[in-house]
DRENPA-3360 file (N, C-alpha, C; in nm, 2 decimals, always signed):
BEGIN
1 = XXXXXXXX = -1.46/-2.26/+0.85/-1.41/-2.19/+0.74/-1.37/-2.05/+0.77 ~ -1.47/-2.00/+0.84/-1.41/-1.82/+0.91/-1.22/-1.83/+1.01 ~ -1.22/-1.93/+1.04/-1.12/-1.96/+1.14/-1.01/-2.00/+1.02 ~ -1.01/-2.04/+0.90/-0.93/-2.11/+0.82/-0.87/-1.97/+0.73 ~ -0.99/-1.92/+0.69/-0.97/-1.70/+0.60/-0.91/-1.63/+0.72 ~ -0.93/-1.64/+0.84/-0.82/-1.51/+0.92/-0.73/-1.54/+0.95 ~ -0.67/-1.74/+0.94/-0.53/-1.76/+0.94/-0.47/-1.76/+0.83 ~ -0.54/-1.74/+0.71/-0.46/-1.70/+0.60/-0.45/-1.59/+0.58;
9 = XXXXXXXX = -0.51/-1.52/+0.64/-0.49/-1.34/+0.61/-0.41/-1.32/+0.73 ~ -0.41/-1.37/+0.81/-0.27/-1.38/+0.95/-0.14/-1.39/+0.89 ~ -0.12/-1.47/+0.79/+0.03/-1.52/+0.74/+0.04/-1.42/+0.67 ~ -0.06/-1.40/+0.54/-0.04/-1.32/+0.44/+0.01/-1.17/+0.53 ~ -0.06/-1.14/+0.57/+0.01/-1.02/+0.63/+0.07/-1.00/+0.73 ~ +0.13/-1.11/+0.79/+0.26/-1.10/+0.88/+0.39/-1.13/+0.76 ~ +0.37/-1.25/+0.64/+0.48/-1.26/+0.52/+0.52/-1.08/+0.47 ~ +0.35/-1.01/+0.41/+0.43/-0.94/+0.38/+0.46/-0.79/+0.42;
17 = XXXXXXXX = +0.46/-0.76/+0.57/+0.46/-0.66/+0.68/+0.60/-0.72/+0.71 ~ +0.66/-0.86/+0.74/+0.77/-0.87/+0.78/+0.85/-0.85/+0.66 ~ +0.85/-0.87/+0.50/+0.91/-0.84/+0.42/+0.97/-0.70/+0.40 ~ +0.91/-0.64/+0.47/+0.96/-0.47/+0.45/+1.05/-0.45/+0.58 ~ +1.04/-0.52/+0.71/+1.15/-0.47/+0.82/+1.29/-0.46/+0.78 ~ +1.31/-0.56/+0.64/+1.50/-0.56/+0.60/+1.50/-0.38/+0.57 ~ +1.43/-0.36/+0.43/+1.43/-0.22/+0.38/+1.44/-0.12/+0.50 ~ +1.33/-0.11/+0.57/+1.34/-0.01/+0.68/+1.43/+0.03/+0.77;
25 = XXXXXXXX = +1.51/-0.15/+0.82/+1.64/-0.18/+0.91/+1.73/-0.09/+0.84 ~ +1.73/-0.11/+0.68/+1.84/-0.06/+0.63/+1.89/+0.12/+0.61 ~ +1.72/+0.11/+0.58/+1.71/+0.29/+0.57/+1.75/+0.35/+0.69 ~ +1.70/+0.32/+0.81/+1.74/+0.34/+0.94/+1.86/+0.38/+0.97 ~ +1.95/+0.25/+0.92/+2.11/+0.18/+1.01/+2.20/+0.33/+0.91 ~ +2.11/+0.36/+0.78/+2.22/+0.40/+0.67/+2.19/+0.58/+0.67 ~ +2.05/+0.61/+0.73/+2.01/+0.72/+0.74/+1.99/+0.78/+0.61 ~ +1.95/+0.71/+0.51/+1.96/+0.73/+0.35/+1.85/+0.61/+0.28;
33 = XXXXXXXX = +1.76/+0.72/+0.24/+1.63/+0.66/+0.18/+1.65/+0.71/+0.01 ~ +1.78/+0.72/-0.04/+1.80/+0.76/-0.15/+1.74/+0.70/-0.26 ~ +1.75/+0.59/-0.25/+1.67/+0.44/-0.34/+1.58/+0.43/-0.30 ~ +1.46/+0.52/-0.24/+1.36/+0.53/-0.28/+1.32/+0.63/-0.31 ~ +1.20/+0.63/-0.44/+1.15/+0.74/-0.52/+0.99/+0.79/-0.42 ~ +1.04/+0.92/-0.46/+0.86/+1.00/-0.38/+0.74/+0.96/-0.49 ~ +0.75/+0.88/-0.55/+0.65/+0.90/-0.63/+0.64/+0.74/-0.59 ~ +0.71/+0.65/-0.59/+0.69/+0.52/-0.48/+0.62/+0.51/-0.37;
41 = XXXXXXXX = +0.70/+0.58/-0.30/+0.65/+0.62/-0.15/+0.51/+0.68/-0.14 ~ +0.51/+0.79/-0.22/+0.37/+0.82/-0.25/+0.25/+0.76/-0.25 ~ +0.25/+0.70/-0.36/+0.19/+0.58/-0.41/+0.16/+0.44/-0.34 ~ +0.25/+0.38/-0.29/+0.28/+0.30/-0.17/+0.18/+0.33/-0.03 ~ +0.21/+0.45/+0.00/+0.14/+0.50/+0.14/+0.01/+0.49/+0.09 ~ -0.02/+0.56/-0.01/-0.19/+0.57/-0.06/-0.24/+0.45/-0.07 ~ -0.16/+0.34/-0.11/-0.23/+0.20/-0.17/-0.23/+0.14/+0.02 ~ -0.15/+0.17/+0.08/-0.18/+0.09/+0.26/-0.28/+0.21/+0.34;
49 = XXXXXXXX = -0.31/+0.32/+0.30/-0.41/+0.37/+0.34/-0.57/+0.30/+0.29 ~ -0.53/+0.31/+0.19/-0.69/+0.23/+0.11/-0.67/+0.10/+0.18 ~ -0.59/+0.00/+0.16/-0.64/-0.13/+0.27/-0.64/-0.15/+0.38 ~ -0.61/-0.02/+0.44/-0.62/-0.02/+0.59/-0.79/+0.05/+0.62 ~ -0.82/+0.14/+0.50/-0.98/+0.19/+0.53/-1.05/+0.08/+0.48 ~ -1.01/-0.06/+0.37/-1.08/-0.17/+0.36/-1.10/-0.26/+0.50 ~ -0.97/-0.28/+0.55/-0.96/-0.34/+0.67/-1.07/-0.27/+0.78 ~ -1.06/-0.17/+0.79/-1.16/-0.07/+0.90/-1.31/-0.12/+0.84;
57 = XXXXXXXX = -1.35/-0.15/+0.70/-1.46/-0.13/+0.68/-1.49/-0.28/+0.69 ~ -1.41/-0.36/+0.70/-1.51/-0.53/+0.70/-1.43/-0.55/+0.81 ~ -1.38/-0.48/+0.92/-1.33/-0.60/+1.04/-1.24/-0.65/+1.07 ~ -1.16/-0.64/+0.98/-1.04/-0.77/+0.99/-0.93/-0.71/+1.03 ~ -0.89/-0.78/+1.14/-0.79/-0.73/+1.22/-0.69/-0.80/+1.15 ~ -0.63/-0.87/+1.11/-0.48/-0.87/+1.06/-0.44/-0.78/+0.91 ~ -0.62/-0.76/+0.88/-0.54/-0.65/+0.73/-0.54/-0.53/+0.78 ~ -0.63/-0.47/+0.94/-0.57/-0.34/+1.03/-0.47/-0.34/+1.05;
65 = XXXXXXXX = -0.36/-0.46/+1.14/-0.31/-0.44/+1.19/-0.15/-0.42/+1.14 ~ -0.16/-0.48/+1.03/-0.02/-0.56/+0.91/-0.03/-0.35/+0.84 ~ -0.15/-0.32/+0.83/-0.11/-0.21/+0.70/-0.08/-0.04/+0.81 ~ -0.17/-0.06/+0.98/-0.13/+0.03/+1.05/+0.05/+0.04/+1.10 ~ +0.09/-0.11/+1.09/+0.26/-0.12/+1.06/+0.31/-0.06/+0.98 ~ +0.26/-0.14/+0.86/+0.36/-0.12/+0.70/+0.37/+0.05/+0.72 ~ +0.26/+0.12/+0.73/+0.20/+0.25/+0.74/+0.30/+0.31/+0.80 ~ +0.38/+0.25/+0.94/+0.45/+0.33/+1.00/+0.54/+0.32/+0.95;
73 = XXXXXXXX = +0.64/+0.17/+0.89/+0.74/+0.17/+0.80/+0.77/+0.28/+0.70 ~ +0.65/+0.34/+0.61/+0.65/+0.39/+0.49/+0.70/+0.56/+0.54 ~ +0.63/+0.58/+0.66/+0.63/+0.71/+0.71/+0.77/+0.72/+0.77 ~ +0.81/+0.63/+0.85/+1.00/+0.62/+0.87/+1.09/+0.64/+0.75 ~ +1.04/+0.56/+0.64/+1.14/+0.61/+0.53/+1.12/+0.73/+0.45 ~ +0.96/+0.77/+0.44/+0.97/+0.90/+0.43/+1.00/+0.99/+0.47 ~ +1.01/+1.00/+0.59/+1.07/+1.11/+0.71/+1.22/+1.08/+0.70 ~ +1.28/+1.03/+0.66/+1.46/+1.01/+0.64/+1.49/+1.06/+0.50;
81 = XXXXXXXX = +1.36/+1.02/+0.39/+1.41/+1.05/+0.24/+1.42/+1.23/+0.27 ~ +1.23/+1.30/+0.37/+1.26/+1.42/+0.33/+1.41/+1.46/+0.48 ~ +1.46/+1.39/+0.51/+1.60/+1.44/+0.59/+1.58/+1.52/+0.72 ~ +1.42/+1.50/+0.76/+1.40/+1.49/+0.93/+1.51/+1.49/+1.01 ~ +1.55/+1.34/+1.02/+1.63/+1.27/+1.13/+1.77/+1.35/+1.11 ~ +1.83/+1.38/+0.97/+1.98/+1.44/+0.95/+1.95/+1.59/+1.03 ~ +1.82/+1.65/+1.01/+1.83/+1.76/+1.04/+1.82/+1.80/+1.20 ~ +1.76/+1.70/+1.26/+1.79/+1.68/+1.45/+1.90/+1.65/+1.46;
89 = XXXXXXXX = +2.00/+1.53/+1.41/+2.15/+1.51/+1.42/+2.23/+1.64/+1.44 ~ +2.17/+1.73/+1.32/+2.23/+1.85/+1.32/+2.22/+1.93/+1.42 ~ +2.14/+1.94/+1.53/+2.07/+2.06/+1.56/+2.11/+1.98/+1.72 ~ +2.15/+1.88/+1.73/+2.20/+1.84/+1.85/+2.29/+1.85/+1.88 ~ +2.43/+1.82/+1.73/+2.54/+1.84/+1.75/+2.61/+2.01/+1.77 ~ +2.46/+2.12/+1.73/+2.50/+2.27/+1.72/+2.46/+2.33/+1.90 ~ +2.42/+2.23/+2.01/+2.38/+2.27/+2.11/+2.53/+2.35/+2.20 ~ +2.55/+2.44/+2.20/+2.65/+2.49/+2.28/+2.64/+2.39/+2.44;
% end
Protein backbone atom coordinates (compact mmCIF):
# COMPACT_ATOMS: atom_id res chain seq x y z
CA UNK A 1 0.00 0.00 0.00
CA UNK A 2 3.14 2.45 0.84
CA UNK A 3 4.51 1.52 -2.72
CA UNK A 4 0.94 2.21 -4.38
CA UNK A 5 0.69 6.36 -2.20
CA UNK A 6 4.24 7.35 -3.51
CA UNK A 7 3.33 6.26 -7.06
CA UNK A 8 0.45 8.33 -6.89
CA UNK A 9 2.07 11.19 -5.46
CA UNK A 10 4.90 10.39 -8.31
CA UNK A 11 2.23 11.18 -11.05
CA UNK A 12 0.44 13.72 -9.18
CA UNK A 13 3.35 15.75 -8.97
CA UNK A 14 5.19 15.07 -12.12
CA UNK A 15 1.22 15.93 -13.94
CA UNK A 16 1.27 18.93 -12.09
CA UNK A 17 5.09 20.33 -12.10
CA UNK A 18 5.05 19.37 -15.77
CA UNK A 19 1.83 21.50 -16.35
CA UNK A 20 3.64 24.69 -15.58
CA UNK A 21 6.95 24.01 -18.03
CA UNK A 22 4.42 25.46 -21.17
CA UNK A 23 3.88 28.86 -18.97
CA UNK A 24 7.54 29.19 -18.03
CA UNK A 25 8.78 27.99 -21.80
CA UNK A 26 6.64 30.88 -22.65
CA UNK A 27 7.54 33.55 -20.25
CA UNK A 28 11.09 32.70 -21.07
CA UNK A 29 11.00 32.56 -25.16
CA UNK A 30 8.82 36.06 -24.72
CA UNK A 31 10.76 37.68 -21.90
CA UNK A 32 7.35 39.01 -20.64
CA UNK A 33 5.63 37.82 -17.52
CA UNK A 34 2.93 40.55 -18.06
CA UNK A 35 -0.05 38.00 -17.63
CA UNK A 36 1.01 37.43 -14.57
CA UNK A 37 -0.27 39.28 -11.48
CA UNK A 38 2.22 39.82 -8.17
CA UNK A 39 -0.39 39.11 -6.12
CA UNK A 40 -0.58 35.49 -7.97
CA UNK A 41 2.80 34.93 -7.95
CA UNK A 42 2.88 35.91 -4.52
CA UNK A 43 0.47 33.84 -3.29
CA UNK A 44 1.49 30.88 -5.55
CA UNK A 45 5.12 30.89 -4.22
CA UNK A 46 3.76 30.99 -0.58
CA UNK A 47 1.22 28.12 -1.15
CA UNK A 48 4.66 25.81 -2.84
CA UNK A 49 6.61 26.92 0.08
CA UNK A 50 4.07 25.61 2.62
CA UNK A 51 3.98 22.08 0.64
CA UNK A 52 7.35 21.93 0.25
CA UNK A 53 7.88 22.52 4.28
CA UNK A 54 4.88 19.72 4.41
CA UNK A 55 6.89 17.61 2.08
CA UNK A 56 10.24 18.25 4.45
CA UNK A 57 8.08 17.49 7.40
CA UNK A 58 6.59 13.77 6.51
CA UNK A 59 9.34 12.67 3.98
CA UNK A 60 8.03 12.48 0.82
CA UNK A 61 10.19 12.92 -1.78
CA UNK A 62 8.10 13.48 -4.80
CA UNK A 63 6.02 16.36 -2.93
CA UNK A 64 9.99 17.78 -2.20
CA UNK A 65 10.97 17.35 -5.19
CA UNK A 66 7.80 18.44 -7.77
CA UNK A 67 7.44 21.88 -5.34
CA UNK A 68 11.56 22.56 -5.03
CA UNK A 69 10.94 22.66 -9.11
CA UNK A 70 7.61 24.42 -9.36
CA UNK A 71 9.54 26.74 -6.74
CA UNK A 72 12.15 27.53 -9.30
CA UNK A 73 9.55 27.97 -12.15
CA UNK A 74 7.66 30.62 -9.98
CA UNK A 75 11.05 32.46 -9.11
CA UNK A 76 11.95 32.48 -13.11
CA UNK A 77 8.76 34.20 -13.78
CA UNK A 78 9.10 36.36 -11.07
CA UNK A 79 12.52 37.51 -11.89
CA UNK A 80 11.31 38.40 -15.65
CA UNK A 81 7.83 40.06 -14.28
CA UNK A 82 10.26 42.26 -11.79
CA UNK A 83 12.63 42.76 -15.37
CA UNK A 84 15.99 41.20 -14.01
CA UNK A 85 16.76 39.46 -17.29
CA UNK A 86 15.70 42.94 -19.61
CA UNK A 87 17.92 44.71 -17.30
CA UNK A 88 21.34 42.34 -18.06
CA UNK A 89 20.26 42.39 -21.83
CA UNK A 90 20.71 46.00 -21.29
CA UNK A 91 23.77 46.23 -19.51
CA UNK A 92 25.51 43.75 -22.04
CA UNK A 93 24.43 45.47 -24.96
CA UNK A 94 25.94 49.07 -23.13
CA UNK A 95 29.53 47.14 -22.79
CA UNK A 96 31.87 49.38 -24.80
Amino acid sequence: MALLVEVLGSVAATLTTGAFVPQVARTVKTRSAHDFSYIWLCSFWTGIMCWLAYGLLIWSWPIIIANVITQAFVLTILFIKLGFFRRAERKARQVP
